[in-house]
N, C-alpha and C positions, 0 to 999 in steps of 0.2 A: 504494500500500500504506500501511496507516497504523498508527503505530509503536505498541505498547504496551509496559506495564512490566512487566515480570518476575520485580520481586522478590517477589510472593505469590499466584504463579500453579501452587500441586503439581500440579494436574490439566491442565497442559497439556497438548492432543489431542495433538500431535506428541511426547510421550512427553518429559518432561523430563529422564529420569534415562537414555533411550535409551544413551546411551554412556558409562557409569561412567566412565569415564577421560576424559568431559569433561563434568564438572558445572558448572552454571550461575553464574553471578556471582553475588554474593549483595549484590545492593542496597543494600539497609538496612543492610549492615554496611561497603559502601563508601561512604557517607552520614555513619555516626558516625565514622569514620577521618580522612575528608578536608574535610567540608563543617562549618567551625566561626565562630566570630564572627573579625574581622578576618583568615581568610585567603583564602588567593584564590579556594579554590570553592567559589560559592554556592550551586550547583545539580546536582544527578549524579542523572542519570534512564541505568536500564536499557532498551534494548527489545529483544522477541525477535529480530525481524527489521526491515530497512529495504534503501531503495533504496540509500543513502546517508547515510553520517552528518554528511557535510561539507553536503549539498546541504540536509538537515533544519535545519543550525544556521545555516547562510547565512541561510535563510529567517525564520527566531528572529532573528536577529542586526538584521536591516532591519527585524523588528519592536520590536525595542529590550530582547532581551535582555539579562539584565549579563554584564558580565565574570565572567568563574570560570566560567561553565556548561558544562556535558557533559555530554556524548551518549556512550553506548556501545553499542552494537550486537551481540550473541551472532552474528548473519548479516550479512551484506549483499548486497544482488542486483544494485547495480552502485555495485560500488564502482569508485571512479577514482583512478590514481596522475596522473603527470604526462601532460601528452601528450595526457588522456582516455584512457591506457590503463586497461584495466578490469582489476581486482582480486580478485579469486571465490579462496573457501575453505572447507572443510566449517565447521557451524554450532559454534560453540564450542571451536574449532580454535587458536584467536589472539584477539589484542587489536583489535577494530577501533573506534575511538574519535576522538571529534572536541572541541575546546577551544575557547573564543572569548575574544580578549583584547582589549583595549582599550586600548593605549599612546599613543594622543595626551591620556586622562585623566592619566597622570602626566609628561605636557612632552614623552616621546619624537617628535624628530621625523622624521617621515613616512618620508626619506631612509633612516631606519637601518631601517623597520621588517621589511627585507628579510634582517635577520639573526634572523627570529623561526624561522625552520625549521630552521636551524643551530645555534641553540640547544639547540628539542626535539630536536634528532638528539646534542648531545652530552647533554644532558639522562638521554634515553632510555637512549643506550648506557654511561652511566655504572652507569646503576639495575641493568640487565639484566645485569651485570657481576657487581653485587656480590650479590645477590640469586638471579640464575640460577649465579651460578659458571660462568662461560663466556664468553671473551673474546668483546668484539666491537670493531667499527671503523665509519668512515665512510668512505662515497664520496663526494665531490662531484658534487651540491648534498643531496640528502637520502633516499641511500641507509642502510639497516645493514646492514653486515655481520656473517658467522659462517665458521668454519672447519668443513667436514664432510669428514672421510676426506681431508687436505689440501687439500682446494681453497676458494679463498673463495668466499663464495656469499651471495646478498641472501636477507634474511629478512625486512625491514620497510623499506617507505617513508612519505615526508612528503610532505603535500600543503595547503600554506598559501594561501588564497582571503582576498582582499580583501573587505569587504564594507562601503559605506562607511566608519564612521570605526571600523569594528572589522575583526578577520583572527580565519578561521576555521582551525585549522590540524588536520590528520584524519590522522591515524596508523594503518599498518597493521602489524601484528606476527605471522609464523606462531610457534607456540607449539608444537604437538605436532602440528605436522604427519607424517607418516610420508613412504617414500619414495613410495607407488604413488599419493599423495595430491597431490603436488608441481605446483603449474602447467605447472614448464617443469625439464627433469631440472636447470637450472645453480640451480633454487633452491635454499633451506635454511630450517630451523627451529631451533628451541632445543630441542627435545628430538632431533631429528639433531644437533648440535652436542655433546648427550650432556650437557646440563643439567643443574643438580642439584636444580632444581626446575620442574614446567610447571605448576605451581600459577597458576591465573591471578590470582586475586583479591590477591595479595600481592605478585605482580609490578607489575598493574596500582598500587595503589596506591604501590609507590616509583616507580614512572615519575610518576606525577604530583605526586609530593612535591618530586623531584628539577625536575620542569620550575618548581613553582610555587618552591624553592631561586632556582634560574639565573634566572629571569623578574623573583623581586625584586631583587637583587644588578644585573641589565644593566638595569633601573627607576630602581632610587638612584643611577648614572650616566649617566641619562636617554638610555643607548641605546647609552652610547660601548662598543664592544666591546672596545678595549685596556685602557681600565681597568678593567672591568667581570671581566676575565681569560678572559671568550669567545673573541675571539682563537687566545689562545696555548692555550685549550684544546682548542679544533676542530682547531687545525693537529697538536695532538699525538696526536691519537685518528684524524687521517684516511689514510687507507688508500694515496689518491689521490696523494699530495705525496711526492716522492722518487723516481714513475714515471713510464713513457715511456708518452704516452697521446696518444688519439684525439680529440677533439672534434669532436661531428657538429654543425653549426651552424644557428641558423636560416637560409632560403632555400636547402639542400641544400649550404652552404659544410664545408668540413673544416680543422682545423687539429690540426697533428702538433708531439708536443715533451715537453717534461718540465716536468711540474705542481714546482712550486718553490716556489709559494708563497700562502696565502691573503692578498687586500690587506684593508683597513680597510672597505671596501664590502662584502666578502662573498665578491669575484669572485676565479674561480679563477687564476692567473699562472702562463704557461704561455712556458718558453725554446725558443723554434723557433729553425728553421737560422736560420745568421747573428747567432746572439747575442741577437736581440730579442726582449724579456721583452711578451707581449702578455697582459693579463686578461679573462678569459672570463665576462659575467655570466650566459648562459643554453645551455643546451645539452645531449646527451647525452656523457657521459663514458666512454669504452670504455678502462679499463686494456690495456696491449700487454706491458710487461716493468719488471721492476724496476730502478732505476736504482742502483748501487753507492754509498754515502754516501762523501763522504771521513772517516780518521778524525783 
């Protein structure tokens, strides 16, 4: 399929204004917002639909496009979370967007660059916060979360790809999803969540103000997360830390315990039987129960 742009297309065949309640992105005015001399993005291209907006900028990216560039996508027809699980959402329903950075131009080395998704996840859920008026959280490694009808429930994840000396990182956000509309009944959206805005074009743009924010700031500490105040902000917005959780491992391995703590790596620190504090770099995270704080 091959991607086009959308911001000066009124006579689209597939009816551009088909669902009032989710009008189109409007390009050109995400262009003069976010794309300026010396900040970080150079380039913000719309298109209607694509495969993928991760796999579209990979491919940019090994051709040597710059840093700052974006991709957004109104559809996608396979989109991919972790795992290659696949990501499908009505067209214009969410944010589905891809970044490409470039951190070994500013000294960052290589070792840290595995905290660029924990970034956009506090990044994101910062923006979405202040802008949607609707709390949200993190799961470990790059889930968001939302509260619907009490229960917590994923609405966006991260998906950061390597692509030689740049990292592609592809964001998915449901936005006004409904309920009969939901992938999986344990999802959530932001306008389930009871938003006070699903306005996307203005959400979109503080999420990427807020990333290209954190991205400068863990840049001029060439990566370190403690000083940088990543860190202490992950740990404070994650969802994950304080509970009794699952870890499915690679090679079908499992490990049980209580997430304690985020290390300097990234990696999740999880206190199993017997006291021993083990850190988890990759995995699926299944919360089980909350764990009582002392006070």
């Amino acid at each position: 399929m091959t991607p086009s742009d959308t911001s000066g297309s009124p006579g689209d065949a597939r009816g551009r204004w088909s669902d009032l309640e989710r009008p189109p992105l409007n390009a050109a005015a995400l262009r003069r917002g976010l794309v300026r001399p010396g900040g970080l993005w150079t380039e913000l291209e719309v298109v209607r639909a694509t495969g993928s907006t991760n796999t579209d900028l990979v491919t940019r990216a090994r051709a040597g496009a710059p840093e700052g560039a974006v991709l957004i996508a109104e559809e996608q027809t396979a989109g991919r979370g972790r795992l290659d699980r696949a990501w499908t959402a009505p067209a214009r329903s969410g944010l589905f967007f891809s970044i490409l950075l470039r951190p070994g131009d500013a000294g960052v080395p290589t070792e840290r660059w595995g905290w660029l998704p924990l970034l956009a996840g506090v990044a994101a859920a910062g923006a979405l916060s202040r802008t949607g008026g609707v709390d949200t959280a993190l799961k470990w490694p790059n889930d968001l979360l939302v509260t619907v009808a009490g229960e917590e429930r994923k609405f966006g994840g991260i998906l950061a790809e390597r692509a030689g000396d740049a990292v592609v990182i592809g964001m998915g956000l449901n936005v006004s999803l409904r309920a009969g509309e939901l992938p999986v009944p344990t999802a959530g959206s932001l306008a389930l969540a009871d938003a006070i805005s699903t306005d996307r074009d203005p959400l979109l743009r503080a999420v990427l103000r807020s990333i290209a924010e954190w991205y400068g700031e863990w840049r001029r500490f060439e990566g370190d997360p403690g000083a940088s105040g990543l860190q202490e902000t992950y740990a404070a917005g994650c969802a994950t830390l304080g509970r009794q959780v699952r870890a499915e491992l690679p090679g079908g391995r499992e490990r049980v315990g209580e997430a304690v703590a985020i290390d300097g790596d990234g990696r999740l620190v999880l206190a199993t039987e017997g006291g021993v504090q083990e850190p988890v770099s990759a995995g699926d995270i299944v919360h089980l129960r909350s764990v009582p704080r002392e006070e």
